[in-house]
Each structure stands twice: as C-alpha cells, then as structure tokens.
C-alpha positions in Angstrom: 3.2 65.0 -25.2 5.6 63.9 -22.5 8.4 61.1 -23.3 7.6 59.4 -19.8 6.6 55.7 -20.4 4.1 54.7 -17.9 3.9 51.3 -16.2 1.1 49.5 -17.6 -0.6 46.0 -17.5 -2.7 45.0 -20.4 -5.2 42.2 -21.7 -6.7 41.2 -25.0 -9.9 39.4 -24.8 -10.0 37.6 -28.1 -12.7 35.8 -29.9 -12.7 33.7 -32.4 -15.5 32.7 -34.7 -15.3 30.2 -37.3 -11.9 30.8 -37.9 -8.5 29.7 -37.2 -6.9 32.7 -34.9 -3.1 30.6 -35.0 -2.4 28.0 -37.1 0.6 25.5 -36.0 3.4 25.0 -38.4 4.0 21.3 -36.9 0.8 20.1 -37.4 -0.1 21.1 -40.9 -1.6 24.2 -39.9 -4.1 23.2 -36.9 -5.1 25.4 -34.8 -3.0 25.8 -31.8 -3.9 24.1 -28.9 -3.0 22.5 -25.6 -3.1 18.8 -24.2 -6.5 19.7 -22.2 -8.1 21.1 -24.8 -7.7 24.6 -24.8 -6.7 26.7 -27.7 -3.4 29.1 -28.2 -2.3 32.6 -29.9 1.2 32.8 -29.7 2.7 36.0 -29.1 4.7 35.9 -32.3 1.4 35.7 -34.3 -0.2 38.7 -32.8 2.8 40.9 -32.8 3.8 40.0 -36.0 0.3 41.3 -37.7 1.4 44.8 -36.0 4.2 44.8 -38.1 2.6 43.9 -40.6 -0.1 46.6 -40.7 2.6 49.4 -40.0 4.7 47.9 -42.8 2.2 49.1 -45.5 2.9 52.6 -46.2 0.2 52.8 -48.4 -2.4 51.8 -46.8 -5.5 53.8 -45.6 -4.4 52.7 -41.8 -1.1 54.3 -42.2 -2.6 57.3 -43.8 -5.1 57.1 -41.3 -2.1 57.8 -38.5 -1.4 61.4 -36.7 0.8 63.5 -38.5 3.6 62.6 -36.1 3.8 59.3 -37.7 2.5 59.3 -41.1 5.1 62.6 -41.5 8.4 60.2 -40.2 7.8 57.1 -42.2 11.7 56.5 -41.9 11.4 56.7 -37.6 8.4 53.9 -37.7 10.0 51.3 -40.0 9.9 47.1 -39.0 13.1 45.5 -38.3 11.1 41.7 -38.5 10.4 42.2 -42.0 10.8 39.9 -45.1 13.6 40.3 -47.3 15.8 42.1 -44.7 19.4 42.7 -45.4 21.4 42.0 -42.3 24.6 43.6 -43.4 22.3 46.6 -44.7 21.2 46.7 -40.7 24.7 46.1 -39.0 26.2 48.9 -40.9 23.0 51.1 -39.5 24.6 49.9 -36.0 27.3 51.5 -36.5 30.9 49.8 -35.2 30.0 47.1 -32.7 33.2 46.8 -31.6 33.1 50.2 -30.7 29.8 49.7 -29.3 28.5 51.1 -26.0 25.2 52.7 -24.8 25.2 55.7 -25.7 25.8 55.6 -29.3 23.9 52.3 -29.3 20.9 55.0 -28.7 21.9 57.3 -31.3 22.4 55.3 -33.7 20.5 55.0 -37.1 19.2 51.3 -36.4 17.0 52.7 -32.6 15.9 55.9 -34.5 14.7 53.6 -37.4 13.0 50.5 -36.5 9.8 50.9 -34.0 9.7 47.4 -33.6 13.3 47.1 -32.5 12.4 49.6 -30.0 9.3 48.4 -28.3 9.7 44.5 -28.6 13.5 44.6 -28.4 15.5 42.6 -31.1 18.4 39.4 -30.5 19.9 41.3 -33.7 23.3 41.4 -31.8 23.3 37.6 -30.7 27.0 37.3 -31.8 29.0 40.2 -30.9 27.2 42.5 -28.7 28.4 44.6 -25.9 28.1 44.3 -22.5 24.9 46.6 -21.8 23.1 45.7 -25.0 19.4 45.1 -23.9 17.7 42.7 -25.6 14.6 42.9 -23.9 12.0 44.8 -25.2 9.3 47.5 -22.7 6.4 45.8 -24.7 6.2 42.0 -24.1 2.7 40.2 -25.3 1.5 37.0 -23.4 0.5 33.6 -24.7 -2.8 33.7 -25.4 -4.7 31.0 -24.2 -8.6 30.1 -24.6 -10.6 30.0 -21.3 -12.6 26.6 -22.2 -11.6 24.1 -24.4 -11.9 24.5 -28.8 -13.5 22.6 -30.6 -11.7 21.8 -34.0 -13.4 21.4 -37.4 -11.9 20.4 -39.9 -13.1 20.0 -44.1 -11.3 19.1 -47.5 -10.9 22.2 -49.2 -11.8 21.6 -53.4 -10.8 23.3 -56.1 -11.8 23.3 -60.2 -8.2 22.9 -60.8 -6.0 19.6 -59.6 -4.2 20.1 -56.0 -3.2 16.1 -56.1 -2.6 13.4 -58.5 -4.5 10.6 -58.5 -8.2 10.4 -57.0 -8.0 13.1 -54.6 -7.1 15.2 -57.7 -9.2 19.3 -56.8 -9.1 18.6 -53.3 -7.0 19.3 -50.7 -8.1 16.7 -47.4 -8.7 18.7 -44.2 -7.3 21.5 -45.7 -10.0 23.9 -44.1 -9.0 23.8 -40.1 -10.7 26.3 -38.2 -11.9 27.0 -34.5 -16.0 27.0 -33.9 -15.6 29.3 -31.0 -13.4 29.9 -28.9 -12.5 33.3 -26.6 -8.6 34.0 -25.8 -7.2 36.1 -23.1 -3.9 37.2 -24.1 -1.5 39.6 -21.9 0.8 42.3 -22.2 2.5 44.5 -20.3 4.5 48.0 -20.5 7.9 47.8 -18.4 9.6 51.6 -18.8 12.3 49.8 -16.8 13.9 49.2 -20.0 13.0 52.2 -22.3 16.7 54.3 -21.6 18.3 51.0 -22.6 16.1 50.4 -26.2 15.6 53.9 -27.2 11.5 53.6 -26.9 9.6 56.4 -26.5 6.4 57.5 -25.1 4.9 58.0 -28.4 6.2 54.3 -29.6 3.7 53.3 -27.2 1.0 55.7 -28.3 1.5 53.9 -31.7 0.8 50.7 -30.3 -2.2 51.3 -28.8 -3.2 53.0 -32.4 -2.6 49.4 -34.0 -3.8 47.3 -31.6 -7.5 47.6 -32.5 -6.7 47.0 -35.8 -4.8 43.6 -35.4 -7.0 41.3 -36.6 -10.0 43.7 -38.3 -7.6 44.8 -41.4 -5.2 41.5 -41.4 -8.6 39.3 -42.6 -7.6 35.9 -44.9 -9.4 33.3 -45.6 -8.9 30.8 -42.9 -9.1 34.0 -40.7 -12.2 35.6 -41.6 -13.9 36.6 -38.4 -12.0 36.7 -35.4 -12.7 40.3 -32.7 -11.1 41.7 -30.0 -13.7 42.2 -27.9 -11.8 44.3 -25.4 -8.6 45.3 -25.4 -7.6 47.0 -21.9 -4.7 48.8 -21.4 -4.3 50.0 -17.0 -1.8 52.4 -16.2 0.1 52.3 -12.8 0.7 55.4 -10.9 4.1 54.9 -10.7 7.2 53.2 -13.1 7.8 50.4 -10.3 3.9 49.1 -10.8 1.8 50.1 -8.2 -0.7 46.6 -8.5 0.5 43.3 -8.8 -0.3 42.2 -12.9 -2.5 38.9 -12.1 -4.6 40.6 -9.9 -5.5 42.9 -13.0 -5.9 40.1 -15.2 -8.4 37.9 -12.9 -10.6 40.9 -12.4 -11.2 41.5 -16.4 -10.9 37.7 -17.5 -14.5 36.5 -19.1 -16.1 33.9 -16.6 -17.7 31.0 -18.3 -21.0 30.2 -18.0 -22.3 26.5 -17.2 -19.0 24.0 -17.7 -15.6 25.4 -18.2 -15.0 22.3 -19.7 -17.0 22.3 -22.2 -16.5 24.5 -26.1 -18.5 27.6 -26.0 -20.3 28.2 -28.5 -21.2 32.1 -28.6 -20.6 35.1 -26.8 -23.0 35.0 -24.6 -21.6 31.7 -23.0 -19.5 34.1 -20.5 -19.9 36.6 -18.4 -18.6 39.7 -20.0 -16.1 42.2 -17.1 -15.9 45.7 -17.9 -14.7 47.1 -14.6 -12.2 46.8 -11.7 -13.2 46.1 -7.9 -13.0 49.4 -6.2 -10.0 48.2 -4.0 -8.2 48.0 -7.2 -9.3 50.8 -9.0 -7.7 53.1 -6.1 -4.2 51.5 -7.2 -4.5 52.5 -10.5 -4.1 55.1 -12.1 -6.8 54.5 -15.5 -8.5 51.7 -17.4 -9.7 51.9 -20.9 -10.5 49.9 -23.7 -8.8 50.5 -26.7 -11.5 49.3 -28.8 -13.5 52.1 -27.6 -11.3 55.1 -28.3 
C-alpha cells in the first residue's frame, strides 16, 4: 500500500428513524436542532462513536480488522478516551521544551494514538512549540437535516421510583426522540497536514473501515434505529483538490420531495443521488460509497 494521502471530499447522508441521532446537554437531552427547525449531529458526536468502536479491543469489529491493525493494537490506540492520564501522555511526548518537529513525529504519543493523528489533538495548549499542528487531515462537518424535525417527546416509567412524590416511576419527557429526519454531514481529507501530525495513508484506510459501522454497532436505547444511507468518500486527482468541495456536496445532497419545509416522514420523501454530473466526474478521480464495500 502507498503512504500517499489523497485529497478527498466526503458526505454522510444520515437518517434517522424514531430516534434521537444527538442529544443536547443544555436542554435536557433534546435533540439538537436549529432556530428554523432543522435538526443537528455535531461533529464531536460522530467522531466520538469512532473512537469508541476502535477503543474495544475485544470486540468482533476489532477482530474483524485486517491484520495490519488488529496485529498493532498499541499503533491504533484513542487519545479522547475516559480515564486518561495526562502526565502518563506528556511523558509519551517526550521533553516539550525540547520539542521540535521532527521528534514531535517520532515520538511515542504520534505512533500511538490514531485519533491524535487523523483529527489532530489541542493536547499541547500550554507549552507547545512553534510548528506544533493542531489541526487534524480529517475534519467532520456539522451535520444538519435538510427539512425541518419533528420532536416527540414521552415520560419514560419505570416499576421502581425515579421521583418522590406523585410523579414517583416516571421520568416526564424523558423519551426525546426525532420521527424522521435525514442529515447530511461533511468531511473532508486535507494531506496538507499529514507531515505535520504523523497520519498515514493507512490511518485513513482505518477510517473508512469504521465509518460504516458508526451508528450500526454504537445502538442504545434512545438511539435505536438511525442508518447511514450513503456514505461517499471522492478522491481528487491531485493533493491541492482538483474540484471545489460544495460543488461535490450539492451534486450528492437528497432533494426533498413536496415542501422543504415541512418534516419528512420516510425515505421516500427525497429524491435519493447516487451519481456525479459528467462535468464533475472528469475532475475526479473516484466516488464510492462506503456502505457498499
């Protein structure tokens, strides 16, 4: 396999099905959405179930993995992960004062953490040298719903007391979810920064290995049916981008049926995109869907 890192645009199209896809922490849990109506997937949320599926060593995903990275545990390990020790991963630095590039690159903490490598880290806020990238090659976009959500929302109850008093085995509007709702959510693949962050070629192979997965083995409760319908991943033909992103991201974004106004309600309330007009598809160089490989 070669370690070049090719330019790439990408999009998720989401959908989500009786469930809530992002909850917000500022408002008990609801699902995230926008003044006008439409609904939000923070980046955060998405890349953090990644990590999360990577984390689990002994899962049948993991063991599911090429040998390359089932066989290196210790090269694929998540720097965002609970319980972290950060004097445990300053030491894995190495001397910042000392710190410059080079050894930056070699150093335990890039040939350990794969999600330090790809998203980048602010590890170093306080201290870092000149040269230290925080920026990651793999950034993920809000995702945002194309028509408005409609929110419902239930008291969850329960055998045993949640309150005191006469609301005692329930939990009021507990059970927040989204009726439907499809999200487009974009990423993109900058090699621009790969020499800087130490990520590799097959960092991004990994990636779009997990992708798929996201949402399929990271089910809960409040979660329990939401699909990637596509997930499409365009390389350029050259590291500088050879197609400007939007253009890209129009051409493969669902197209509502009837009122964009309005909440879906199924699949089959948009217009499903599967291809690229031919005066785009000569300045690329491929398009696939992960969710097909």
């Amino acid at each position: 396999m070669t370690n070049e890192i090719k330019r790439a645009t990408g999009l998720l199209v989401i959908e989500a099905v009786n469930s809530n896809p992002n909850g917000d922490p500022d408002r008990e849990s609801e699902p995230r959405q926008r003044p006008n109506g439409r609904g939000e997937i923070s980046p955060v949320s998405f890349k953090r179930k990644l990590r999360d599926l990577l984390e689990d060593e002994e899962s049948p995903l993991f063991r599911s993995l090429p040998e390359r990275f089932r066989d290196n545990p210790d090269h694929y390990r998540i720097l965002e992960s609970r319980g972290r020790e950060r004097t445990a991963i300053q030491k894995e630095m190495g001397d910042i004062k000392k710190f410059d590039q080079q050894s930056f690159l070699n150093s335990t903490f890039v040939k350990k953490y794969w999600d330090a490598r790809i998203f980048g880290n602010t590890f170093l806020e306080e201290g870092a040298a000149k040269g230290f990238i925080k920026t990651g090659v793999v950034q993920f976009g809000v995702g945002v719903s194309i028509s408005p959500i409609a929110i419902v929302r239930h008291t969850n109850t329960n055998k045993a007391g949640v309150q005191e008093g006469k609301n005692a085995g329930m939990a009021p509007l507990a059970f927040r979810i989204v009726q439907h709702g499809v999200y487009c959510m974009p990423f993109f693949i900058n090699p621009n920064y790969a020499g800087k962050s130490g990520c590799t070629a097959d960092d991004i192979e990994l990636l779009k290995l997990l992708i798929p997965k996201a949402y399929d083995l990271n089910r809960s409760a409040i979660r329990p049916d939401v699909r990637i319908r596509h997930a499409w991943y365009i390389e350029h033909t050259n590291a500088l981008g050879s197609c400007p992103d939007y253009l890209l991201l129009e051409a493969l974004t669902p197209i509502r049926i009837g009122n964009v106004s309005d909440p879906s309600n199924e699949w089959s309330d948009y217009e499903d995109r599967t291809s690229l007009p031919p005066d785009l598809t000569s300045r690329v160089s491929s398009l696939v869907d992960l969710m097909t490989l």
